[in-house]
VORO-72135 format. One record per atom (N, C-alpha, C): residue in three letters; x, y, z. Coordinates in steps of 0.02 Angstrom, whole numbers, padded with zeros to 5 digits, always signed. Example, Ala and Ser with C-alpha at 12.3 -4.5 7.8 and 13.67 -1.06 7.14 Angstrom:
BEGIN
Ala+00660-00284+00390 Ala+00615-00225+00390 Ala+00660-00165+00390 Ser+00642-00112+00354 Ser+00684-00053+00357 Ser+00645+00002+00394 
//
This chain:
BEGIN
Unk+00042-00059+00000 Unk+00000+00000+00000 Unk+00044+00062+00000 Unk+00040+00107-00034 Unk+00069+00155-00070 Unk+00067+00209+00015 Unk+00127+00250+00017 Unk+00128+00310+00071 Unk+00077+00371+00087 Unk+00040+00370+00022 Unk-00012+00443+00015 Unk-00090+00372+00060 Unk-00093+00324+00054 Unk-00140+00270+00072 Unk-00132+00291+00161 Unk-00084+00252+00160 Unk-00058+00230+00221 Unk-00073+00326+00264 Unk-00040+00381+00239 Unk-00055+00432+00283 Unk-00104+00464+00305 Unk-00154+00444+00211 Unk-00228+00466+00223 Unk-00256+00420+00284 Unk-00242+00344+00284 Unk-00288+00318+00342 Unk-00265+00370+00399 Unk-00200+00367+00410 Unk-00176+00397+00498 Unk-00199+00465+00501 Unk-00215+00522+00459 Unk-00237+00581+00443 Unk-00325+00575+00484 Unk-00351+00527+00440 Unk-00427+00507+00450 Unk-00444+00465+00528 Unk-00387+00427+00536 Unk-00370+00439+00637 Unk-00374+00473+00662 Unk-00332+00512+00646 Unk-00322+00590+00698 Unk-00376+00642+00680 Unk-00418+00653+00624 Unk-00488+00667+00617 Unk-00538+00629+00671 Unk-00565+00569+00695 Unk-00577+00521+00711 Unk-00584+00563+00795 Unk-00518+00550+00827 Unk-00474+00570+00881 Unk-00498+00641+00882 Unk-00505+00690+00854 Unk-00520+00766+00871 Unk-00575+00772+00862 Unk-00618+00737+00836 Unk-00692+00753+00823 Unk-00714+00714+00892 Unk-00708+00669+00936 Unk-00709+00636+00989 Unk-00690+00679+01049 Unk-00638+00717+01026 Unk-00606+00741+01102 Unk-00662+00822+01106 Unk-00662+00832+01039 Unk-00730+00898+01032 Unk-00793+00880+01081 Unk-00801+00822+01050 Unk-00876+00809+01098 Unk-00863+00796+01180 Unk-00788+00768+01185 Unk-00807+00769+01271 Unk-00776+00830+01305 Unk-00764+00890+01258 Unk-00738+00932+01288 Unk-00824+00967+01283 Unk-00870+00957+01241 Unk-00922+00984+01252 Unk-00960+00952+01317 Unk-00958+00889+01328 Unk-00986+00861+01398 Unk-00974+00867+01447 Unk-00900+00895+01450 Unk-00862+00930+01509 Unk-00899+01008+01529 Unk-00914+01033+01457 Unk-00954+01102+01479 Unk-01016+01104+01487 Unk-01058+01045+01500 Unk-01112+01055+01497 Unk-01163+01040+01449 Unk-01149+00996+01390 Unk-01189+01003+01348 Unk-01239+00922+01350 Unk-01298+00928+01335 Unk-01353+00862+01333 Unk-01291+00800+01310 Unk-01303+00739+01341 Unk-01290+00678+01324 Unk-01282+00671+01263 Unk-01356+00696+01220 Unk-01376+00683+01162 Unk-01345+00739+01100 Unk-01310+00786+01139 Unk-01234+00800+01098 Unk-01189+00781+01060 Unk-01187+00726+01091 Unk-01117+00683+01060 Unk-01147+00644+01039 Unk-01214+00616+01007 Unk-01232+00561+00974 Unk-01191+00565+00882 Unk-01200+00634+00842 Unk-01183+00627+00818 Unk-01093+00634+00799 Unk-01053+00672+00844 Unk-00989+00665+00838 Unk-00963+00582+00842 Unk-00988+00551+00887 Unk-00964+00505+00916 Unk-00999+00452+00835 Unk-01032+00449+00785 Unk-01074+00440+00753 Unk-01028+00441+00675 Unk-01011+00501+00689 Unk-00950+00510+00638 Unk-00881+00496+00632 Unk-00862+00490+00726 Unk-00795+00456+00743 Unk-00792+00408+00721 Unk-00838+00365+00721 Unk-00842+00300+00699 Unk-00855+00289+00613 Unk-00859+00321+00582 Unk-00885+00317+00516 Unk-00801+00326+00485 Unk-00778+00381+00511 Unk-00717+00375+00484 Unk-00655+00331+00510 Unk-00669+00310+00568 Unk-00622+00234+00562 Unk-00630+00198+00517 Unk-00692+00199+00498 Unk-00713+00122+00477 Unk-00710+00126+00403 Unk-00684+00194+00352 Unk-00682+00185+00329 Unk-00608+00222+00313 Unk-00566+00235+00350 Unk-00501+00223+00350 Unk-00479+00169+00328 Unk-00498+00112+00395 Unk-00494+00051+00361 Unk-00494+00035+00295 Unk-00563+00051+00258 Unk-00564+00026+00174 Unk-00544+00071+00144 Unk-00507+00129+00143 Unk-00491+00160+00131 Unk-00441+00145+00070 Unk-00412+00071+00048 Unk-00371+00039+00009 Unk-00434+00019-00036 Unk-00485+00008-00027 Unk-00550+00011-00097 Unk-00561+00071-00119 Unk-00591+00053-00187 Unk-00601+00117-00198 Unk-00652+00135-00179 Unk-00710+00104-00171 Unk-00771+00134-00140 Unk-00751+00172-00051 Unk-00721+00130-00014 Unk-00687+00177+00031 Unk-00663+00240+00037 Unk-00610+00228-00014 Unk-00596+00309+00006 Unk-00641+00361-00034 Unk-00702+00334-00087 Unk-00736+00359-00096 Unk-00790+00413-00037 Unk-00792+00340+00011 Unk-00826+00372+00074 Unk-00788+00407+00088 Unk-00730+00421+00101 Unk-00703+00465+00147 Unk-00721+00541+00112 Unk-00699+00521+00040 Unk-00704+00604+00007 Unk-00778+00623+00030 Unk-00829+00575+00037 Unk-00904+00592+00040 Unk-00900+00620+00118 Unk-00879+00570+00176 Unk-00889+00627+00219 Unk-00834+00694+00233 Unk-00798+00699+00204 Unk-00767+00761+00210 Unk-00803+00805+00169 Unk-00828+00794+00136 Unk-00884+00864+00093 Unk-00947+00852+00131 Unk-00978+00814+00153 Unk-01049+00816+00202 Unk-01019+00866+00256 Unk-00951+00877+00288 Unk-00953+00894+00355 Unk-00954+00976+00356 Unk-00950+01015+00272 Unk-00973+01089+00275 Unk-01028+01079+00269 Unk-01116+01064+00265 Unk-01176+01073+00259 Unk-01191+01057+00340 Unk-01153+01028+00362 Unk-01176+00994+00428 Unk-01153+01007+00482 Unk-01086+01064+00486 Unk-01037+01077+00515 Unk-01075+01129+00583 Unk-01147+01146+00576 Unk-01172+01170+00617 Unk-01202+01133+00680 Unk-01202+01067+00647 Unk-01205+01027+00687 Unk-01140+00974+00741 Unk-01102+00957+00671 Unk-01040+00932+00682 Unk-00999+00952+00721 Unk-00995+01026+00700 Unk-00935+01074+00721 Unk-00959+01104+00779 Unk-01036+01144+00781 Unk-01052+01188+00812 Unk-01089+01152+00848 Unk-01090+01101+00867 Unk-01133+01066+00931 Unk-01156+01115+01002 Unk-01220+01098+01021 Unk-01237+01171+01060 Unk-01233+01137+01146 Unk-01193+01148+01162 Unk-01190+01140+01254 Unk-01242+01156+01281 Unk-01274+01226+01269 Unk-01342+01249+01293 Unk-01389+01267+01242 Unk-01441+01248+01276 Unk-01489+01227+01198 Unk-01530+01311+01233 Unk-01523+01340+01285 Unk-01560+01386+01290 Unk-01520+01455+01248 Unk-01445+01433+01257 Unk-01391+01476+01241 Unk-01335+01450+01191 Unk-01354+01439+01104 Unk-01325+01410+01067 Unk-01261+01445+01057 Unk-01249+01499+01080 Unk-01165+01506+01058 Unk-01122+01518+01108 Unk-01155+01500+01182 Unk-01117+01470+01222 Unk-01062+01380+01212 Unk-01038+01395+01146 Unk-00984+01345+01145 Unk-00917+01375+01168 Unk-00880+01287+01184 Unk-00810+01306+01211 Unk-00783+01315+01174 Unk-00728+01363+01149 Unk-00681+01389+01116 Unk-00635+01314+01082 Unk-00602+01269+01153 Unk-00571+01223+01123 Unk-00597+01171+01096 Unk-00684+01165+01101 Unk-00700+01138+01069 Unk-00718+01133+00983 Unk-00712+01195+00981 Unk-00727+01229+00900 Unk-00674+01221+00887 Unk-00623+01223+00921 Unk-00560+01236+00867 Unk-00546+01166+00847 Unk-00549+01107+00899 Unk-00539+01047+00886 Unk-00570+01002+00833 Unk-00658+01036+00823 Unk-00692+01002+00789 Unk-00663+01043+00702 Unk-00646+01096+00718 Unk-00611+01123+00648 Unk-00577+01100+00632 Unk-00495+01068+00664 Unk-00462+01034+00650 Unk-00492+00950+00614 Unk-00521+00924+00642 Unk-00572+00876+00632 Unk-00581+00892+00553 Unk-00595+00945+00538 Unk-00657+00953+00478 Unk-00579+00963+00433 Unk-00534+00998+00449 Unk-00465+01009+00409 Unk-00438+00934+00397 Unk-00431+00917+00428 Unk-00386+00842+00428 Unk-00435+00793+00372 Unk-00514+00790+00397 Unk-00548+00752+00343 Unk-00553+00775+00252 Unk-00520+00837+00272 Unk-00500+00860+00181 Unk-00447+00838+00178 Unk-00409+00842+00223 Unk-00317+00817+00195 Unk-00324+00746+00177 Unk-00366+00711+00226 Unk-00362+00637+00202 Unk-00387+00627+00145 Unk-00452+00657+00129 Unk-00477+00628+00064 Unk-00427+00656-00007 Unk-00405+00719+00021 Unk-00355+00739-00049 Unk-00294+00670-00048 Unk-00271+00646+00002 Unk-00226+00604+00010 Unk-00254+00543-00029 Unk-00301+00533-00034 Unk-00322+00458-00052 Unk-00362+00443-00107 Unk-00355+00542-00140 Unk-00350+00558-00217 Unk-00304+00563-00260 Unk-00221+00550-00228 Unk-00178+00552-00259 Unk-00156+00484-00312 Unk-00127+00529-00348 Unk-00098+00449-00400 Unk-00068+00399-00368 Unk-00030+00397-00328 Unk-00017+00315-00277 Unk-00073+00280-00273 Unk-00104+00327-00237 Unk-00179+00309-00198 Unk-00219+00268-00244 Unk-00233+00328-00292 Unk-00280+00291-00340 Unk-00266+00246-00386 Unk-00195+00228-00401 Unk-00181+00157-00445 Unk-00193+00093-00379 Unk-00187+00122-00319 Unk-00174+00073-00276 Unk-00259+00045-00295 Unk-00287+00072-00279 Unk-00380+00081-00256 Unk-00382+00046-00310 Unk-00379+00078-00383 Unk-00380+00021-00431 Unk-00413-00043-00447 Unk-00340-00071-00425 Unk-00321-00115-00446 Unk-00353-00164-00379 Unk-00377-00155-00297 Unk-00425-00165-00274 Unk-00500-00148-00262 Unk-00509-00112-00324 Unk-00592-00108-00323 Unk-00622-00150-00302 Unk-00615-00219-00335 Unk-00675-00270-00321 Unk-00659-00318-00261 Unk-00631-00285-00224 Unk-00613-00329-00155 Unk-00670-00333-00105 Unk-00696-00385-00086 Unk-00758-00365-00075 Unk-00736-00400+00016 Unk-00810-00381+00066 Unk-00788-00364+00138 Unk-00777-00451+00156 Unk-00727-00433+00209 Unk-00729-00540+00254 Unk-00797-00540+00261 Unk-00819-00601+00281 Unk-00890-00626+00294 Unk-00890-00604+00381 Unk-00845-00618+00409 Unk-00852-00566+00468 Unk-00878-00506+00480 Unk-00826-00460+00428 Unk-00846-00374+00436 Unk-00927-00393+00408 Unk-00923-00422+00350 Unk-00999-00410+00302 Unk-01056-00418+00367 Unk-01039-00474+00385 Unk-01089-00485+00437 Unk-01132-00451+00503 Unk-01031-00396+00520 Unk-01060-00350+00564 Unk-01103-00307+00534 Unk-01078-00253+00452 Unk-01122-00202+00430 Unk-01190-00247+00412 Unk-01196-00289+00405 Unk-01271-00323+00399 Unk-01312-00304+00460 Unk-01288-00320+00510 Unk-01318-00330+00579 Unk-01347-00230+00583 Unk-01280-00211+00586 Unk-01298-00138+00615 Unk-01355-00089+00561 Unk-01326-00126+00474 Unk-01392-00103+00454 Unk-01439-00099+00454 Unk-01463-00163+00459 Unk-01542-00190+00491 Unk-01557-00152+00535 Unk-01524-00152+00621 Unk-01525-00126+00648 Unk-01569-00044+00652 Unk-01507-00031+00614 Unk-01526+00060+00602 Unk-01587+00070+00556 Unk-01576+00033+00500 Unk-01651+00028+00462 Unk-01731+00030+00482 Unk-01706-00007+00530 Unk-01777-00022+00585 Unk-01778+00038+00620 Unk-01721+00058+00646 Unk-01726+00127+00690 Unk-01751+00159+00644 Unk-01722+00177+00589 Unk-01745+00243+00562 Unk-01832+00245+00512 Unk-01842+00154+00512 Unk-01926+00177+00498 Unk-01947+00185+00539 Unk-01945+00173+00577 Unk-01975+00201+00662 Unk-01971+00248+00681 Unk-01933+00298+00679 Unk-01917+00361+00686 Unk-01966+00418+00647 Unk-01953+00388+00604 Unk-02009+00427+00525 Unk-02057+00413+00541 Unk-02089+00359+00539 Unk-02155+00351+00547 Unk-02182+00385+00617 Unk-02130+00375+00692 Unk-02152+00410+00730 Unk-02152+00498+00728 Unk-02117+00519+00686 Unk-02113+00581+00676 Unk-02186+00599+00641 Unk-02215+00562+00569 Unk-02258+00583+00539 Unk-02338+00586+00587 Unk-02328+00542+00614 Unk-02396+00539+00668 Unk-02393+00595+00717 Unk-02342+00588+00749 Unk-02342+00654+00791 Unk-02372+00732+00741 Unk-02342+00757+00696 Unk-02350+00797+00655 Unk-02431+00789+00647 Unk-02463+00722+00625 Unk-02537+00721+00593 Unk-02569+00737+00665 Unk-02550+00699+00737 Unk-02581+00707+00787 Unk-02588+00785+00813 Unk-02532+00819+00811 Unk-02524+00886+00826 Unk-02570+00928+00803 Unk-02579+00933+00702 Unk-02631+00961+00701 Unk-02712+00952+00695 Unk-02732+00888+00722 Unk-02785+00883+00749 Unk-02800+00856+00817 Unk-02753+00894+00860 Unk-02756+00919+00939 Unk-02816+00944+00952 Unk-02831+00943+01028 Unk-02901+00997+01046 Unk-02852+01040+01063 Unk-02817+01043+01067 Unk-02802+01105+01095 Unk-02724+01133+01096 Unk-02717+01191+01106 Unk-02651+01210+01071 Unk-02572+01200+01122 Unk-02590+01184+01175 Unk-02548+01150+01224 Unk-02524+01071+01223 Unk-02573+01034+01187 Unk-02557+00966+01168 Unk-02512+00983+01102 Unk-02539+01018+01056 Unk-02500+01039+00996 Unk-02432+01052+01005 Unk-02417+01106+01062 Unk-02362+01116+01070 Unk-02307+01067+01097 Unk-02335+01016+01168 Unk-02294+00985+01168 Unk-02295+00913+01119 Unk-02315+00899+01079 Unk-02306+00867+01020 Unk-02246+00880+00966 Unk-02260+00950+00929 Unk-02203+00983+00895 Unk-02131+00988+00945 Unk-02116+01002+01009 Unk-02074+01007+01051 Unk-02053+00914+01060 Unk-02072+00868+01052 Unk-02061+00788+01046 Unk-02045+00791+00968 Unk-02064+00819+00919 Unk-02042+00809+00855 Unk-01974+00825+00856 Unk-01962+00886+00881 Unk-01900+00922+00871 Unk-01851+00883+00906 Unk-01868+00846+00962 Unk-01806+00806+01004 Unk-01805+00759+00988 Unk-01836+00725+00951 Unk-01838+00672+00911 Unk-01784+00674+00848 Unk-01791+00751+00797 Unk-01779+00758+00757 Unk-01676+00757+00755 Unk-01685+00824+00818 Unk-01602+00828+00835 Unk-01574+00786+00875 Unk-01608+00724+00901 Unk-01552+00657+00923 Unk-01540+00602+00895 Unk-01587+00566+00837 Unk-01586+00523+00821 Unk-01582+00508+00745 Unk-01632+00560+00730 Unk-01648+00540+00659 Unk-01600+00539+00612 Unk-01552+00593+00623 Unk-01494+00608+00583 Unk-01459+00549+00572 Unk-01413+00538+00646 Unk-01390+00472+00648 Unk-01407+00400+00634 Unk-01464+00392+00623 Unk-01490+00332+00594 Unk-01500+00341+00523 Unk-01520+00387+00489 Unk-01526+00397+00442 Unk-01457+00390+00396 Unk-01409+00404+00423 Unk-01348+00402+00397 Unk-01301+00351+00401 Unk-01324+00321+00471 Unk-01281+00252+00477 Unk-01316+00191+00426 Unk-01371+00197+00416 Unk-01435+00154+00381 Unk-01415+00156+00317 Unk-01401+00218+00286 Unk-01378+00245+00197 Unk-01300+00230+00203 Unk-01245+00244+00241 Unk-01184+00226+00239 Unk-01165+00158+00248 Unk-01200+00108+00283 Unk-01193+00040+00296 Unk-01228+00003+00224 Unk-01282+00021+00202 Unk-01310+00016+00149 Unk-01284+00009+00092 Unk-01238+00050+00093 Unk-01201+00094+00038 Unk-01145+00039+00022 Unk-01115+00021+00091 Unk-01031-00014+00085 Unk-01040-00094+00091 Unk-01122-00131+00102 Unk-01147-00185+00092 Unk-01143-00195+00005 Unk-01178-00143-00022 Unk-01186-00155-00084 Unk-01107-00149-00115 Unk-01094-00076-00118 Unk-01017-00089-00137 Unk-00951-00142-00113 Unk-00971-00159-00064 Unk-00901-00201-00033 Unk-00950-00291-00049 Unk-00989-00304-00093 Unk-01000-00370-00097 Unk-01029-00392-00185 Unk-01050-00433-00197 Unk-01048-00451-00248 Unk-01099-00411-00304 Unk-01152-00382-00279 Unk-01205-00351-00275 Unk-01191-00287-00330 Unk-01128-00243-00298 Unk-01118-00188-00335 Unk-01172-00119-00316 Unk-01155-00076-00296 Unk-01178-00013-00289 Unk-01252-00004-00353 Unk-01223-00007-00396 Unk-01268+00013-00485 Unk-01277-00045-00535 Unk-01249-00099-00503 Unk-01270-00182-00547 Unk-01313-00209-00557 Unk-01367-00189-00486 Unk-01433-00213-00502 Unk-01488-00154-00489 Unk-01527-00185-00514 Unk-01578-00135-00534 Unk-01606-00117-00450 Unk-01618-00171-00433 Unk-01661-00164-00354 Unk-01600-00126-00323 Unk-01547-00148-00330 Unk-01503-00121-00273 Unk-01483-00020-00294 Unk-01499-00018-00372 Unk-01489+00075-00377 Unk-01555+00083-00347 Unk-01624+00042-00349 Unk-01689+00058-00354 Unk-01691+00059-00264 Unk-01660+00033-00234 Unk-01663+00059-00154 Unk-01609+00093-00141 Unk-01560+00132-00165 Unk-01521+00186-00145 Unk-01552+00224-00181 Unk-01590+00251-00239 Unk-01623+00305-00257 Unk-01666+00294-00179 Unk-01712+00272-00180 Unk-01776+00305-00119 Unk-01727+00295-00059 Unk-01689+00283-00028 Unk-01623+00295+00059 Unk-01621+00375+00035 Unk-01582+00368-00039 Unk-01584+00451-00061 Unk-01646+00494-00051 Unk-01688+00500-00080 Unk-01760+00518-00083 Unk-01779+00534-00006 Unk-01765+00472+00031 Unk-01807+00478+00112 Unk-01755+00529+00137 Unk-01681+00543+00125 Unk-01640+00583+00152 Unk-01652+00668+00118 Unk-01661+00668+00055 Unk-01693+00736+00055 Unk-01735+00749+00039 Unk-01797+00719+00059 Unk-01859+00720+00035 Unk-01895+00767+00116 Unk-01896+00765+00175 Unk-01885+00808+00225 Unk-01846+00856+00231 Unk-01808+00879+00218 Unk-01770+00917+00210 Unk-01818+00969+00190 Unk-01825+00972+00102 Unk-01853+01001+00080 Unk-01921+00997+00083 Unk-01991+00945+00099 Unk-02028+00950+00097 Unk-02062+00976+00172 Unk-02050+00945+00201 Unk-02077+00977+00290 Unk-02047+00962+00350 Unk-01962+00977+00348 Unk-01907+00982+00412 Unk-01943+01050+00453 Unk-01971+01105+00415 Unk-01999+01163+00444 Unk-02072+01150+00486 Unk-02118+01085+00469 Unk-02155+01082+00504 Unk-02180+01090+00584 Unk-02125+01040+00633 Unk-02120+01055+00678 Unk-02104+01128+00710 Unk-02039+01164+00679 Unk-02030+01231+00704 Unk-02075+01268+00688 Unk-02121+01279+00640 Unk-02174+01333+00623 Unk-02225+01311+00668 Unk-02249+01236+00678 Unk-02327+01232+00720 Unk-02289+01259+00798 Unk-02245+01226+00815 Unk-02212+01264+00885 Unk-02217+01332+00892 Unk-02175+01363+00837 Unk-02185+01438+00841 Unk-02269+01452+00857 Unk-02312+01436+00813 Unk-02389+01449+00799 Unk-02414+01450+00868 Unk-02407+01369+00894 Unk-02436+01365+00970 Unk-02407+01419+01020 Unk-02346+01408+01013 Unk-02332+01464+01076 Unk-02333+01549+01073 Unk-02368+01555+00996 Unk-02390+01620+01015 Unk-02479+01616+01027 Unk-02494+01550+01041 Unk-02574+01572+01074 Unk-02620+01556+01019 Unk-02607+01539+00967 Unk-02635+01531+00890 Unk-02675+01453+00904 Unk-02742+01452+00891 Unk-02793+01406+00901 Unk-02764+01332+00856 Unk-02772+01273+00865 Unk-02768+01225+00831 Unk-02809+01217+00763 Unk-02837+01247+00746 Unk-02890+01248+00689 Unk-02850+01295+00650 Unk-02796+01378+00677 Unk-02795+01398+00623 Unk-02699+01384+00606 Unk-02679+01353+00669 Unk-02603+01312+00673 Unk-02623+01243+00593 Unk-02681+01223+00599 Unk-02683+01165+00543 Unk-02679+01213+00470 Unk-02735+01260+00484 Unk-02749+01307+00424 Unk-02671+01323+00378 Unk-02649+01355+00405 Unk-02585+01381+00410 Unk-02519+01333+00373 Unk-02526+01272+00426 Unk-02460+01212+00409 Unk-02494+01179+00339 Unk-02575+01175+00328 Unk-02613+01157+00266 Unk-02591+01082+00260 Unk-02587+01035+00195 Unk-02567+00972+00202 Unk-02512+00925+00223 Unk-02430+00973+00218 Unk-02374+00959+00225 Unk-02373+00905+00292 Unk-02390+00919+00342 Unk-02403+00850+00401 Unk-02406+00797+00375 Unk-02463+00791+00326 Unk-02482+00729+00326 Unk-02429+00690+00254 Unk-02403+00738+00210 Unk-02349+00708+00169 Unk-02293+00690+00192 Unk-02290+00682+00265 Unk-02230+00662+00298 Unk-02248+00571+00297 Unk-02301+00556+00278 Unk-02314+00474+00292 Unk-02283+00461+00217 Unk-02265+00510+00188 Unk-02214+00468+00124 Unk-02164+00426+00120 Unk-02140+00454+00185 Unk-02042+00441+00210 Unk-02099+00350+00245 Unk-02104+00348+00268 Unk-02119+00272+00297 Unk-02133+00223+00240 Unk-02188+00242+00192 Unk-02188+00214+00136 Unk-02146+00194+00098 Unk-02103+00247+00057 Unk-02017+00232+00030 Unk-01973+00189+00062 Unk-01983+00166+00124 Unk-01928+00138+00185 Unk-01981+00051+00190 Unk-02007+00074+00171 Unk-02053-00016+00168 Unk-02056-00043+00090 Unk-02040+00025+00042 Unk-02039+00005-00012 Unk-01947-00041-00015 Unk-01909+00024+00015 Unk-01849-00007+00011 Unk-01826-00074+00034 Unk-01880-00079+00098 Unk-01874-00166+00131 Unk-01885-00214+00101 Unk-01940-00203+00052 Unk-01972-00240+00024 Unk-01920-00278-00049 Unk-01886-00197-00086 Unk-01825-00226-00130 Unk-01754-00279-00079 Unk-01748-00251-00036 Unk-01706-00306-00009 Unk-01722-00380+00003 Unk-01781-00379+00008 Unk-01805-00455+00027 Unk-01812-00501-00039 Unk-01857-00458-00094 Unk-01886-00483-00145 Unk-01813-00504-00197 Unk-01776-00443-00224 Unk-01707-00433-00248 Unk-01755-00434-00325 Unk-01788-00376-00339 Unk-01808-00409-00420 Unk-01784-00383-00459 Unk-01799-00394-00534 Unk-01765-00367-00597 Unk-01700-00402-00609 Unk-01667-00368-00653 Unk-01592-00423-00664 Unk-01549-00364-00659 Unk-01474-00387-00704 Unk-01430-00326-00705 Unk-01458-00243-00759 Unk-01432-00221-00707 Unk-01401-00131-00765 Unk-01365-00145-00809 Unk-01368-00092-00858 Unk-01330-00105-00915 Unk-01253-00103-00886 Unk-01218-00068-00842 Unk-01163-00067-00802 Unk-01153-00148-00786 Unk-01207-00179-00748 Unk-01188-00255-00728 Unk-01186-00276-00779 Unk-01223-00290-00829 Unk-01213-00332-00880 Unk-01130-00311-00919 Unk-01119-00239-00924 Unk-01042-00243-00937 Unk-00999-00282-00908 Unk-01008-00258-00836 Unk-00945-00291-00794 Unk-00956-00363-00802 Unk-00997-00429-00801 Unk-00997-00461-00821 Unk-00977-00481-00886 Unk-00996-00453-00931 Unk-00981-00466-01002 Unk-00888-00478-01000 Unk-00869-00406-00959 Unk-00774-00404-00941 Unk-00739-00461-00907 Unk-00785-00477-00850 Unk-00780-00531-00809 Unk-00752-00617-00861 Unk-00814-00611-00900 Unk-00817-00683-00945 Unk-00756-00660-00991 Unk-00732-00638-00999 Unk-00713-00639-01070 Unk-00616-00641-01053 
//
């Protein structure tokens, strides 16, 4: 394994290591438990793909989370100690989680270099021990289940909220969405699509080979920004609504159907279960290449 390999993994360590020491320097100051779900979330994402970091789908991940960690870095980086007082953060904690966010660019530029990438190469199709496979099996499932559960409990809450009697049930409803939203969902959602991701790529399957297998990373995709953009604002607007005194009749008026298009995300996530179990269709025109290369 080539020197630019080998530094990117130890680079993506010491990323690993500062994004870790960020979060317990935030627990030291005070901040919710449920703080460090996602640092500690990401510490782990980039070990693990340090590790594969000699595939190429690996250090693919890595380049992927080093560009996720500017959209997210408000979270990542700027983790809030006091949720009454968000820019009461510790100083050494920002600087550490910066470093964090610096180091995960150095590694991925590292494991874009020409060493790197003849190395990656020429192990593309190395696919995981039946060990590792077995663990990301386990934890995907796992998280999968978490995260239809999560959705689906999110969308009910939302439908329940706006047909509350009354605007105090409403409120603490939207106030359970929101703590729902910033402890868990993220992290499942991401461990569920990243485990997902390195099952298909790290085994025989292929990321884009089969039809079912692009046809359930399109909707993982879909369920990941399909809230975002369609009704992440729900909860904060009916909250806002209730707690300025605003009746449940005109809190529904107002939020209009968007609540109830949140039962989409559960649907897509049973659709996606459903391609894992069934496995239908045959190869992509991609699989049928690589096969065609394979035979010949």
């Amino acid at each position: 394994m080539p020197f630019t390999l080998h530094t990117a993994r130890a680079v993506s360590v010491l990323a690993a290591a500062l994004l870790f020491a960020a979060a317990l320097v935030e627990q030291f100051a005070g901040a919710a438990v449920r703080a460090a779900i996602w640092p500690v979330f990401w510490s782990a994402s980039l070990l693990f793909f340090a590790a594969m970091a000699d595939r190429r789908w690996g250090r693919t991940m890595l380049a992927v989370l080093a560009v996720l960690t500017v959209p997210l870095s408000p979270v990542l980086v700027f983790a809030e100690p006091s949720e009454l007082d968000p820019m009461r953060r510790p100083d050494l904690a920002v600087r550490l989680a910066l470093a964090c966010a610096a180091a995960q660019i150095l590694a991925a530029i590292l494991a874009f270099l020409p060493p790197s990438t003849a190395h990656a190469r020429s192990a593309a199709r190395r696919e995981l021990s039946p060990r590792v496979r077995k663990s990301v099996l386990v934890v995907h499932v796992t998280t999968s289940v978490a995260w239809l559960g999560i959705i689906t409990v999110q969308g009910s809450l939302g439908i329940t909220a706006v047909t509350a009697g009354d605007a105090g049930t409403a409120r603490a409803l939207f106030t359970a969405m929101l703590v729902i939203d910033g402890t868990f969902l993220g992290p499942a959602a991401f461990c569920a699509l990243f485990t997902g991701i390195v099952l298909a790529a790290g085994t025989r399957w292929g990321l884009l080979r089969r039809w079912w297998v692009a046809a359930k990373f399109a909707a993982m995709l879909v369920l990941m920004v399909l809230p975002v953009i369609a009704w992440q604002d729900v909860p904060i607007d009916g909250l806002a609504l209730a707690e300025e005194g605003r009746p449940v009749t005109e809190i529904r008026a107002m939020l209009g159907a968007t609540p109830y298009l949140a039962m989409i995300s559960p649907a897509l996530a049973v659709s996606a279960v459903v391609l894992s179990i069934t496995k239908p269709w045959g190869p992509t025109p991609l699989g049928r290449r690589v096969r065609l290369r394979a035979g010949s």
